[in-house]
Structure formats: structure tokens, C-alpha cells
C-alpha positions as a printed Julia matrix, in Angstrom:
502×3 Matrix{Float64}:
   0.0     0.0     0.0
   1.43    3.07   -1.05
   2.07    6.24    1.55
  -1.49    8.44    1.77
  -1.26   11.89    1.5
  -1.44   13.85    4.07
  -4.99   15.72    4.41
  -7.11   12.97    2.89
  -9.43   10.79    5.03
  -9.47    7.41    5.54
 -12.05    5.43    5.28
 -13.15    1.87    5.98
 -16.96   -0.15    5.43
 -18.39   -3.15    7.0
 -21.31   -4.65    5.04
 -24.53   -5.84    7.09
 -25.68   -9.24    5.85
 -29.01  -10.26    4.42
 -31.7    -9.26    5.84
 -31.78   -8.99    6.17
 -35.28   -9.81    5.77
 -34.92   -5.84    7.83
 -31.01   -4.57    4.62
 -29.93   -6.16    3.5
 -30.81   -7.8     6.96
 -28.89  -11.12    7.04
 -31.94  -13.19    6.34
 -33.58  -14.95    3.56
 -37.31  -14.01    4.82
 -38.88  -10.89    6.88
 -40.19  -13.37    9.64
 -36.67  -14.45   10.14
 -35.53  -11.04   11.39
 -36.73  -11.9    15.32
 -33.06  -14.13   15.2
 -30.95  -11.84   13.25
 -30.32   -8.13   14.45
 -30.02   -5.81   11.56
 -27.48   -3.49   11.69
 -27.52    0.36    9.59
 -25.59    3.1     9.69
 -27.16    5.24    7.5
 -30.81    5.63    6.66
 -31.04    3.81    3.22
 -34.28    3.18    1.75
 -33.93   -0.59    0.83
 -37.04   -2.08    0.34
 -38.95   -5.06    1.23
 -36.97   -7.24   -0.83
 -36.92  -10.61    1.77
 -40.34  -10.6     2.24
 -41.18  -13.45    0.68
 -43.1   -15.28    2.87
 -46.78  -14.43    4.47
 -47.24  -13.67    8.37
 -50.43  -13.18    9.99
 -48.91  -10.26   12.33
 -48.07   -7.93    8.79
 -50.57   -5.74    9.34
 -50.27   -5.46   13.18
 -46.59   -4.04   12.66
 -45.02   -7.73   12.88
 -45.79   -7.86   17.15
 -44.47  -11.04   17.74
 -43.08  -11.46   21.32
 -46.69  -11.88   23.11
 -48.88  -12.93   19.95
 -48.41  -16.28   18.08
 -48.26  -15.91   14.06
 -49.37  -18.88   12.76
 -48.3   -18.39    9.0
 -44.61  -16.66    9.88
 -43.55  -18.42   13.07
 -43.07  -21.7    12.08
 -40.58  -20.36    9.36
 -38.6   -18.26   12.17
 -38.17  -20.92   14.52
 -39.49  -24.6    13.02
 -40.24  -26.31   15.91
 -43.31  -23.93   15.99
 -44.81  -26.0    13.29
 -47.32  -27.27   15.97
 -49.66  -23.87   15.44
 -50.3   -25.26   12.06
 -53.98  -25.94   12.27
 -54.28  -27.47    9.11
 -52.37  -28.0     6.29
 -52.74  -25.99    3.07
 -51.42  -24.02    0.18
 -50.36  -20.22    0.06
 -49.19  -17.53   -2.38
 -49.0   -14.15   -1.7
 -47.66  -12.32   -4.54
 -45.34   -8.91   -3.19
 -45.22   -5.4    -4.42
 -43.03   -2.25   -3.01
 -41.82    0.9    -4.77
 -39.21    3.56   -3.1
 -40.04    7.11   -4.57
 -37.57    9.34   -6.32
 -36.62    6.9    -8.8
 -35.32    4.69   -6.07
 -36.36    1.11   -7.43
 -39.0    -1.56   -6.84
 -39.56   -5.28   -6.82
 -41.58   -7.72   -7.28
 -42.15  -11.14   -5.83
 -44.79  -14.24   -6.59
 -43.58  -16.99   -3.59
 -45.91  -20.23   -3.59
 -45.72  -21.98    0.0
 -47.12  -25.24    1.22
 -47.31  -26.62    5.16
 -48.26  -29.51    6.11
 -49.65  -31.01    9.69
 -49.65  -34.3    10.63
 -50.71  -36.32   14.06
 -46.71  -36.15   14.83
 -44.66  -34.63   12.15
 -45.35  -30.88   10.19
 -42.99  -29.41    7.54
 -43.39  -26.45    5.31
 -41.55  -25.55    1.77
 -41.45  -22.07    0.07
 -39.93  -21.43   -3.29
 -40.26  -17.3    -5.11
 -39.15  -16.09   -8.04
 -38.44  -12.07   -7.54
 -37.69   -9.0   -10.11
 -35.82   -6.34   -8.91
 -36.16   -2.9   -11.04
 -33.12   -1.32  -10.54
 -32.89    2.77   -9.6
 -32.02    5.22  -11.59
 -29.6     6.64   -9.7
 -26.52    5.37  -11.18
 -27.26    6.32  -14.99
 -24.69    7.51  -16.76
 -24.83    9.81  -19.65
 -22.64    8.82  -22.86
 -23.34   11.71  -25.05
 -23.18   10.1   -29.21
 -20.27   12.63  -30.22
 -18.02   10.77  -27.58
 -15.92    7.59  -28.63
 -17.62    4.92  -26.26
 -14.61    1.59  -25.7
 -17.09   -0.74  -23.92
 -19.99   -3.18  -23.53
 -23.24   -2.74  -25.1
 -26.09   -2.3   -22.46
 -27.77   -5.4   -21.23
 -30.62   -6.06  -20.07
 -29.74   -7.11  -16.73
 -29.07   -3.2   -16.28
 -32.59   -2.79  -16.19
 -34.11   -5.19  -14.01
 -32.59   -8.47  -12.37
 -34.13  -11.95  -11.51
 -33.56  -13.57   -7.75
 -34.99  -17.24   -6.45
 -35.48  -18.21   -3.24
 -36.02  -21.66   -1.42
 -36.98  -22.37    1.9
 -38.39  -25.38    4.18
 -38.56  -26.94    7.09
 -39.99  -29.71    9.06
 -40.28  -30.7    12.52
 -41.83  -33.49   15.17
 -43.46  -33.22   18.57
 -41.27  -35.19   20.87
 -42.9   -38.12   22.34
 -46.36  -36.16   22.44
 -44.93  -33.75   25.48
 -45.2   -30.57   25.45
 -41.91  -30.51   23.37
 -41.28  -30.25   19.52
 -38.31  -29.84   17.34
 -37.77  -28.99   13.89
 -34.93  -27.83   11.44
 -35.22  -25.6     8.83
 -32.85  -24.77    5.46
 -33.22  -21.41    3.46
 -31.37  -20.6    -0.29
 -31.42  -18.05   -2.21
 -29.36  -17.1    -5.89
 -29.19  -13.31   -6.12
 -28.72  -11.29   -9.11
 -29.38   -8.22   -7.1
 -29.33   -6.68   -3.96
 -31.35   -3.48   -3.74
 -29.83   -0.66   -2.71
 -26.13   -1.7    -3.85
 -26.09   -0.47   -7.4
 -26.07    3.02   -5.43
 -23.41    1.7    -3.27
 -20.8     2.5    -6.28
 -21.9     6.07   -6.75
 -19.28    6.91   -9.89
 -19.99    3.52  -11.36
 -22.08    3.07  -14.97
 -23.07   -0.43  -14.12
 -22.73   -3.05  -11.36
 -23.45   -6.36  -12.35
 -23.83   -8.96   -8.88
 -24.32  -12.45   -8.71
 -24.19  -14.74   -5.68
 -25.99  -16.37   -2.48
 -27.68  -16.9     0.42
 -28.35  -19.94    3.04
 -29.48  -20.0     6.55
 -29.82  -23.17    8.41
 -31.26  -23.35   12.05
 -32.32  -25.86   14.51
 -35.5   -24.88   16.95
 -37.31  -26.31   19.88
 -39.94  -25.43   21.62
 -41.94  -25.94   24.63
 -46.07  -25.25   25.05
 -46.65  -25.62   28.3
 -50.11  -25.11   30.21
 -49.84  -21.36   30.4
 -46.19  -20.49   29.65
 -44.25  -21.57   26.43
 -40.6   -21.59   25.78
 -38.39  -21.36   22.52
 -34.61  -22.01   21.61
 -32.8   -21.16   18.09
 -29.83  -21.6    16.86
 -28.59  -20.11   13.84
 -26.19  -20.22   10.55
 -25.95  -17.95    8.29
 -24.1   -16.81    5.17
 -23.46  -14.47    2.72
 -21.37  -14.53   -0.38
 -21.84  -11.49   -3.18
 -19.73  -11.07   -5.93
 -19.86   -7.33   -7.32
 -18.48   -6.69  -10.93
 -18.43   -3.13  -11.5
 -17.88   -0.69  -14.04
 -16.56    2.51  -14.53
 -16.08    4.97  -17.67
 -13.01    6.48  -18.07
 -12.65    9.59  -20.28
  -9.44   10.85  -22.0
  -9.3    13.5   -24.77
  -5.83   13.91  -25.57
  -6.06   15.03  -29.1
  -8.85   18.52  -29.19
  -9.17   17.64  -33.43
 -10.68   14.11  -32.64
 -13.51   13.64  -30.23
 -13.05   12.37  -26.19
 -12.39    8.55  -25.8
 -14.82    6.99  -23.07
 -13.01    3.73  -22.22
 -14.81    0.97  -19.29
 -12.84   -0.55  -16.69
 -13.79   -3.41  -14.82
 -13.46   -4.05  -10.74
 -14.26   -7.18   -8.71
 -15.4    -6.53   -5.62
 -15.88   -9.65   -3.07
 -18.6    -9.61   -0.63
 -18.83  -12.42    2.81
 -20.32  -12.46    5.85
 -21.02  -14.54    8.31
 -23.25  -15.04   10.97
 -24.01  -17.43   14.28
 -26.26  -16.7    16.25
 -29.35  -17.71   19.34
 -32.35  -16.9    20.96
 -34.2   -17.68   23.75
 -37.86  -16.5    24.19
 -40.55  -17.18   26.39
 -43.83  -16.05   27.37
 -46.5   -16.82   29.82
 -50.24  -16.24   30.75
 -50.98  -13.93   33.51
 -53.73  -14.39   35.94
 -55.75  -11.36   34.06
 -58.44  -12.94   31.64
 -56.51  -12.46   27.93
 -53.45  -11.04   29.14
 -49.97  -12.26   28.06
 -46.63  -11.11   28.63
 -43.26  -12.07   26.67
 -39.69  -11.5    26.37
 -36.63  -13.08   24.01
 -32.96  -12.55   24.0
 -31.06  -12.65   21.01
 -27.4   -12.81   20.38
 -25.42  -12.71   16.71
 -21.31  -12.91   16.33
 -20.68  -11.79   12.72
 -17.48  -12.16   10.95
 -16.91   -9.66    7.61
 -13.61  -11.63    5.73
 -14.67   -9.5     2.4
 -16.07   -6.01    2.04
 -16.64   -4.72   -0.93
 -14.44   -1.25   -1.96
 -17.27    1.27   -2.23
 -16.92    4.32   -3.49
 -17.11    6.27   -0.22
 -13.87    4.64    0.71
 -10.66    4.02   -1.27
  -9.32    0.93    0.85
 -10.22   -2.52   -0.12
 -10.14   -5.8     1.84
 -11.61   -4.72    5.04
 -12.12   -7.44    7.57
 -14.49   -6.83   10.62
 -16.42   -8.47   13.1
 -19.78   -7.13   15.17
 -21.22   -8.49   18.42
 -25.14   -7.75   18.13
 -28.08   -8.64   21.25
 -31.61   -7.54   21.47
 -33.54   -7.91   24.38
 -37.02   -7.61   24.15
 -40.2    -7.19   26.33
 -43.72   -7.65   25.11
 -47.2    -8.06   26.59
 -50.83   -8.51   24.63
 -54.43   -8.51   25.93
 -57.38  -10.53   23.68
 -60.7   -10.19   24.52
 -63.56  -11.63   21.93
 -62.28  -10.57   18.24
 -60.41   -7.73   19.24
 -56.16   -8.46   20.04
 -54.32   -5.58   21.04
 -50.26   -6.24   21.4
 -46.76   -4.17   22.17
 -43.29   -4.9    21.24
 -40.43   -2.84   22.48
 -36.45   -3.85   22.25
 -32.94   -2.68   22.86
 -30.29   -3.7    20.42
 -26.64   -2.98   21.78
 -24.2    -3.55   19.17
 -20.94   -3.23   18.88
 -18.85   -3.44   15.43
 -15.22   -3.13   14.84
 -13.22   -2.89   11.47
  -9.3    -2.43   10.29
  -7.65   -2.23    7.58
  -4.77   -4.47    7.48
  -0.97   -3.21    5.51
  -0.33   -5.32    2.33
   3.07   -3.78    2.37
   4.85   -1.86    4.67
   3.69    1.58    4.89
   6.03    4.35    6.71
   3.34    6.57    9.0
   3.28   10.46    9.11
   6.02   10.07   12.34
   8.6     8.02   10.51
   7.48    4.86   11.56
   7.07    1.81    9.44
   3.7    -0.35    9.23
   4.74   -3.92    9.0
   3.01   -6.04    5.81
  -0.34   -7.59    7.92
  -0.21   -4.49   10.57
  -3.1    -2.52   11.26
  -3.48    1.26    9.36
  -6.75    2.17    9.98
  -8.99    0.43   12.89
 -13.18    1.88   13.5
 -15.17    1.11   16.1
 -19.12    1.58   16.25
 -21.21    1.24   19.28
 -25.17    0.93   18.9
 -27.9     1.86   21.17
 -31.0     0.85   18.92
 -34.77    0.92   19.96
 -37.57   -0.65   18.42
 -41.36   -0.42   19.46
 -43.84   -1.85   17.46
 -48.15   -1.55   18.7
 -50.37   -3.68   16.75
 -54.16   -4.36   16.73
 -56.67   -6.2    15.03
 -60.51   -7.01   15.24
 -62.53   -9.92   13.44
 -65.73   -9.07   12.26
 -67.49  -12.72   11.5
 -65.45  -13.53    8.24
 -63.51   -9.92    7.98
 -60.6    -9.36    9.74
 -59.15   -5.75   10.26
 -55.52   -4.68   11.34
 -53.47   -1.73   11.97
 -50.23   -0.88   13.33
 -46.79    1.47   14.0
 -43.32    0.39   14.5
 -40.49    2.95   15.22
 -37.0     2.66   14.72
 -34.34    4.55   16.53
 -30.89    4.09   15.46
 -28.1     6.04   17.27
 -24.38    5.43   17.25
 -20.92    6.83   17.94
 -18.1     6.09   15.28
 -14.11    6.41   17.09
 -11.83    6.19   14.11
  -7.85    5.71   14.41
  -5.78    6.22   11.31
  -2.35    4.96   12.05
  -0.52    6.53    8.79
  -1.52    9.9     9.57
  -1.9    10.02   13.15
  -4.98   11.17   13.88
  -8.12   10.4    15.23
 -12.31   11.5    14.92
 -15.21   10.6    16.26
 -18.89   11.16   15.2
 -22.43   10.5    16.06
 -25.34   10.14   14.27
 -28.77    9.0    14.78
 -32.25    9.16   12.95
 -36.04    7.55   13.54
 -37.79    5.16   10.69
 -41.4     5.05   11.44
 -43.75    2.68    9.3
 -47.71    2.59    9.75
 -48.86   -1.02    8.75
 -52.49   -1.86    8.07
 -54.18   -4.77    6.54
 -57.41   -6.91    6.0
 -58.78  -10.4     5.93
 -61.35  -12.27    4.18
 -62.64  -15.37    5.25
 -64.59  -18.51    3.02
 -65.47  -21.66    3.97
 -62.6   -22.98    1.47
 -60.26  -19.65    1.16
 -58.83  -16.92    3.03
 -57.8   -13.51    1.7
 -55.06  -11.45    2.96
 -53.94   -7.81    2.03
 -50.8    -6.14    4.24
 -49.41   -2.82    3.51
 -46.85   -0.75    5.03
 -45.56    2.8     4.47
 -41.84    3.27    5.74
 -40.77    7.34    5.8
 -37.48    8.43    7.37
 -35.21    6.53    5.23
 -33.74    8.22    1.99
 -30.54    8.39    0.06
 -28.21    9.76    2.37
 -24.5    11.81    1.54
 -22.66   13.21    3.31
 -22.15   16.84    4.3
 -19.29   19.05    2.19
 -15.86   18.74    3.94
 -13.01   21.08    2.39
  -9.59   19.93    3.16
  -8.16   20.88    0.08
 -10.93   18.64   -2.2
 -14.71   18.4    -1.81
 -15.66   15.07   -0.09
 -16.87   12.13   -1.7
 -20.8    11.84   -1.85
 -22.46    8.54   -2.18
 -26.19    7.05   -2.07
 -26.5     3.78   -0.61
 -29.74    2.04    0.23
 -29.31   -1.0     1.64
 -28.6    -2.46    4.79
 -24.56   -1.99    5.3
 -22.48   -0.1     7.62
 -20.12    2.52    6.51
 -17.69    4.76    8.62
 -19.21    8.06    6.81
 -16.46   10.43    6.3
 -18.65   13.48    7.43
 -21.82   14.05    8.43
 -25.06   12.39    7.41
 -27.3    14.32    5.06
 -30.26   12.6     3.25
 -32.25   13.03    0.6
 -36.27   11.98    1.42
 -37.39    8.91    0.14
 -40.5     6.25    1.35
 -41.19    2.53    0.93
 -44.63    1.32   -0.32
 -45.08   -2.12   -0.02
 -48.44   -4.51   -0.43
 -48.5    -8.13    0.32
 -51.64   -9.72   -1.02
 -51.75  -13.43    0.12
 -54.03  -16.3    -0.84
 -54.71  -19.63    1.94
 -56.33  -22.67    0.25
 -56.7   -25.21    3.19
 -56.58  -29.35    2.27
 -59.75  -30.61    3.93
């Protein structure tokens, strides 16, 4: 690595996995999020791209820790299986848009679960298009010499499939059950990262997804217990292309010439939780609580354009404890969700040849130039409620989002150190309706995210403007000033479709 001028910032990026379901939130599916803690450091609008599966609780904000879902729990934690009631068929076809030009997708996912006197299993496959944003077009006026690929079609919109199932047994017919459960998914596009690369003319991504996790649970007279453990992985591959423009001779028109970079893209995750809720001696109370705890290791991060050093390694230490209580009384179910997330993250750039600092001293090949650290003191409250009316079914709902963290950044070349703080507040109204038949049920979930947008960051003159970027997806970034964002809201309608085998 050659000696860095002094004056110029460093900067280093850790990459959240997939949602994950919630950034890319490092799961495959949104009810999969309770296990996985999502982790942002800027307010991207990102979109509802893992929600491929339905959940009862949509509508009602997703409250989860006092009320059973019957359609998303058993894909969360398996062993759950048991609140199948009867086995059937599902699709529930998926639609969100991000204003402002900032992308949409679409997803048709076909499930099927399956109860039996002992065993229950469940298997999910969706086939997704991603419309990709117009944020990254770049201009190639005719009069200019263009060296370079063609446009494809894959710049437009990409194709993603996902695969998911799971299956499960009540143990000895106790009050105990355990069940496993396997998620896939091949990825042609994350949303949110072709902004990532804010100079780029086209990013073209390819690569995967898997979680695998083993759950049990316990239904016991009035209090229940439930246990996951967790794998999960990541692995992105980002080809991306710039256009570089010389005009050496002024007789013969400029020479726009692409040029290739292959960004890697890994991370992964273990992680637990233990939940439980009980009863209370109030008629249709319940009160609940879980503890969650990921260890996730970053061995590639991409080189985004906020940042000029590549192969950043990293690892983060997430938890989420959680408290929630629900009352139902005849059709009406009233429920509250409200968690802590502590995090901490810490990532380095490592010498790939020795580097002599601003003092005279000399960084060893392997040794340590840069090193960030991030602490996290996240809230989340989500209130849900919903009322039956005979064969209709009416929900509504709010969750909040408060992300606030401090950034301490050492640069060992030059010396120096910063720290910054930022924080910001996502809110999302939910809201949804059912339809019952005597041989169908009809489902329709919406939800309305503001307080995201494309964020930047704020001018910095040291000699050159700072670098501005756009991001919208789930990663964390050590922003080099800052925050400023540009408004943008996620629209998102889940219409699903429940044919029970009688």
C-alpha cells in the first residue's frame, strides 16, 4: 500500500448481511428477522426485498413477542410448526416501490405446510424482479468515442430465487417439539447496492444466500418456551464498471473507455435466541420476552466508493432484548413490542506492504493502518391491533426505529483520530385486512416506511470536496462526514391467498 497523502481521510466499510429480511438484513425471509439483528448506519431506503413469505402479524406491525403468528412463526423458529392448524397451500404475490426513482420489486412466492398427528414441515420457493434505480445512470453523449460493452438487459431489471423449508416433530407427544429448517437463495441483485458504487455506470452482482437453524420449543399449560440456533451466510460477488474519459487530441472527439473491478462480498453469521412467554392471571393477558445474540465475521467487504481501501475485515457483536405483553378479549387483540439492540462493530484495515506513517514509523506487511469502532444503542417499538368481524378481519399498526451510534476512528498513517455520532427515527404505519370462506382466506398487508432516503454526506473542504455517495441498503459505513439525506418512502403490499386441504 502506497504512503497516503497527508490531508485525505481514511475510510473503511463493513457490510450488514441479508436481511436482512430488515437490509440487507442477514436473512432470507422478513419473519426471520426476530433471530438476526439488523445493523444500519445510515438511513437507506432498501425495500422489502426478503419478504417473501406471508405472516399473519403484517398488518399489526409484525408484534411477535406476546402474539403467536401462525403463518410466519413456524418459518422463524421450526419447531413452531405445531400452530399449524391445518395443512394448506399459500401464495402471496409482493409489491413495493421507493419514490424518487429509487427502485422496486416484485415477488410471486408459492408456499405449502403440512400437519400431521406427529410430524409438520413447510416448503417455500419465489421467483423475484428487482427494477433497478435510476440513480446510477450515466450519460454517454453520441459525439463521444464509447470503448465498452453494449447495455444489457440485466441493467434494467434483475431476476432472484429463493427456497426455503422446514420440518419438525413433537417429541414423544410432550409438550416438546423440534424442527430444522434450510433457506437458499441465488441473487442477481441486492437493492440498494447499485447506489453503493456512486461513480460507477453499471454493477453487475451475482451470488448467495443460506441460513440453516435448529428450533425447539416448549407449550406448556400457560407459559411456552423457545430455543434457536442459527447459521448464516453471505457470499456477493460485485463486478463493477466505470467509464473512463481521455481526450488527448482537441481535433478528434473524447475517448470513453470501461474498466472493470471485482469486488468480493462475505459475511457470516451465528447466532441464538431464547424466548418465552407466559399467561398472567388477568383474563386475555400475556406477557413475553426473548434474548437474542449474533457474532458476525466480515472476511470480504466490498471497496465502495465512499472509501478508497479494499479488503476490510471486521467483526460485530449484536443482542436484542425484548419485552412484550398482549391482551385478547372476543375478536379484538391488542399487542406491544419494544427492544434494545446494543451492538458493537469493529473494522481495520490491514498493511499489504509496509507503509512508513506520518512520524517516521514503518507499518509492518499484515499491521493494522486504519482500525473503526461503532457502538449501537437501537430501539424498536412496534403496537399492533386487530378485530374480526365474523369472516372480515381488520388490522393496523406502528413500529419505530431509533438508530443512534458513535463512530471512534484511528488512522495509524496519519496520526490522527475523529469521532462522530449520528442518529435518525424510521417510522412505518402497517395496516391490513382479511377475508374469510369456507374454502379460502384472503389477505392484504401494507406498510408505508418514511425516514429513510438516500443519504451523503455533508461538504468537507480539506483541500478537495468530499466524496458523496447514495446507498440504500442495509450496510455499515464509517461516513467520512456528516449524514445528510435526501427523502425517500417505501410502499409495499402483500396480497396473500390460503387454500386449506380438507
Amino acid at each position: 500500500m502506497p504512503p497516503i497523502p497527508s490531508g485525505v481521510t481514511m475510510r473503511s466499510s463493513l457490510v450488514r448481511a441479508l436481511t436482512v429480511l430488515a437490509a440487507l438484513q442477514s436473512v432470507l425471509v422478513a419473519p426471520l428477522a426476530g433471530q438476526v439483528v439488523p445493523i444500519r448506519t445510515v438511513p437507506v431506503a432498501s425495500g422489502d426485498q426478503f419478504l417473501t413469505l406471508p405472516s399473519t402479524n403484517l398488518g399489526m406491525a409484525g408484534v411477535r413477542l406476546a402474539v403467536n403468528d401462525s403463518l410466519g412463526d413456524p418459518w422463524s423458529n421450526p419447531a413452531k410448526g405445531v400452530f399449524i392448524g391445518e395443512s394448506s397451500f399459500l401464495g402471496s404475490p409482493t409489491f413495493y416501490g421507493i419514490s424518487n426513482g429509487g427502485g422496486s420489486g416484485k415477488t410471486f412466492p408459492l408456499a405449502g405446510m403440512f400437519r400431521g398427528a406427529e410430524w409438520f414441515g413447510g416448503a417455500s420457493l419465489a421467483l423475484q424482479q428487482i427494477d433497478n434505480s435510476s440513480g446510477n445512470d450515466f450519460f454517454i453523449d453520441s459525439w463521444v468515442d464509447w470503448i465498452g460493452p453494449a447495455p444489457l438487459l440485466s441493467d434494467a431489471s434483475s431476476r432472484n430465487l429463493y427456497a426455503s423449508g422446514f420440518v419438525g416433530r413433537r417429541l414423544s407427544a410432550g409438550p416438546w417439539s423440534i424442527g430444522l429448517a434450510a433457506s437458499s437463495a441465488h441473487l442477481d441483485a441486492v437493492d440498494g447496492v447499485d447506489l453503493l458504487y456512486a461513480s460507477a455506470n453499471r454493477i453487475e452482482q451475482s451470488g448467495s444466500a443460506s441460513d440453516v437453524r435448529l428450533g425447539l420449543y416448549r407449550a406448556g399449560a400457560r407459559e411456552r418456551l423457545a430455543i434457536v440456533l442459527l447459521h448464516n451466510r453471505i457470499s456477493m460477488t460485485h463486478d463493477v464498471t466505470y467509464v473512463d474519459v481521455t481526450w488527448d487530441d482537441p481535433m478528434r472527439p473524447p475517448v470513453a473507455e470501461a474498466r472493470i473491478e471485482i469486488n468480493e462480498d462475505k459475511t457470516r453469521t451465528m447466532g441464538a435466541q431464547v424466548s418465552w412467554d407466559r399467561d398472567l392471571d388477568a383474563p386475555g393477558w400475556r406477557v413475553g420476552a426473548a434474548f437474542t445474540v449474533n457474532r458476525k465475521s466480515h472476511p470480504k467487504i466490498p471497496n465502495y466508493s465512499i472509501q478508497n481501501i479494499p479488503r476490510d475485515p471486521g467483526e460485530t457483536w449484536a443482542y436484542e432484548a425484548g419485552f412484550g405483553f398482549s391482551r385478547k378479549r372476543g375478536p379484538t387483540t391488542f399487542g406491544i413490542d419494544l427492544m434494545v439492540q446494543p451492538i458493537w462493530s469493529e473494522t481495520w484495515q490491514e498493511a499489504d506492504e509496509a507503509v512508513v506513517t506520518a512520524d517516521g514509523a514503518v507499518i509492518e506487511v499484515g499491521g493494522q493502518t486504519i482500525e473503526n469502532e461503532f457502538f449501537f444503542t437501537n430501539v424498536v417499538l412496534r403496537t399492533g391491533l386487530s378485530h374480526q368481524l365474523e369472516d372480515i378481519g381488520l388490522q393496523a399498526g406502528l413500529e419505530v426505529r431509533s438508530y443512534d451510534y458513535t463512530l471512534e476512528q484511528v488512522n495509524h498513517i496519519e496520526g490522527s483520530f475523529r469521532d462522530q455520532d449520528e442518529s435518525w427515527m424510521e417510522w412505518t404505519p402497517t395496516f391490513g385486512a382479511t377475508l374469510r370462506f369456507s374454502d379460502l382466506e384472503l389477505r392484504y398487508a401494507g406498510r408505508l416506511t418514511t425516514g429513510t432516503g438516500q443519504p451523503g454526506t455533508a461538504p468537507a473542504f480539506r483541500g478537495e470536496a468530499a466524496a458523496a455517495f447514495s446507498p440504500r441498503s442495509d450496510f455499515i459505513v464509517a461516513p467520512e462526514a456528516p449524514l445528510t439525506l435526501r427523502d425517500a418512502s417505501v410502499l409495499t403490499h402483500q396480497v396473500s391467498v390460503r387454500i386449506p386441504v380438507r
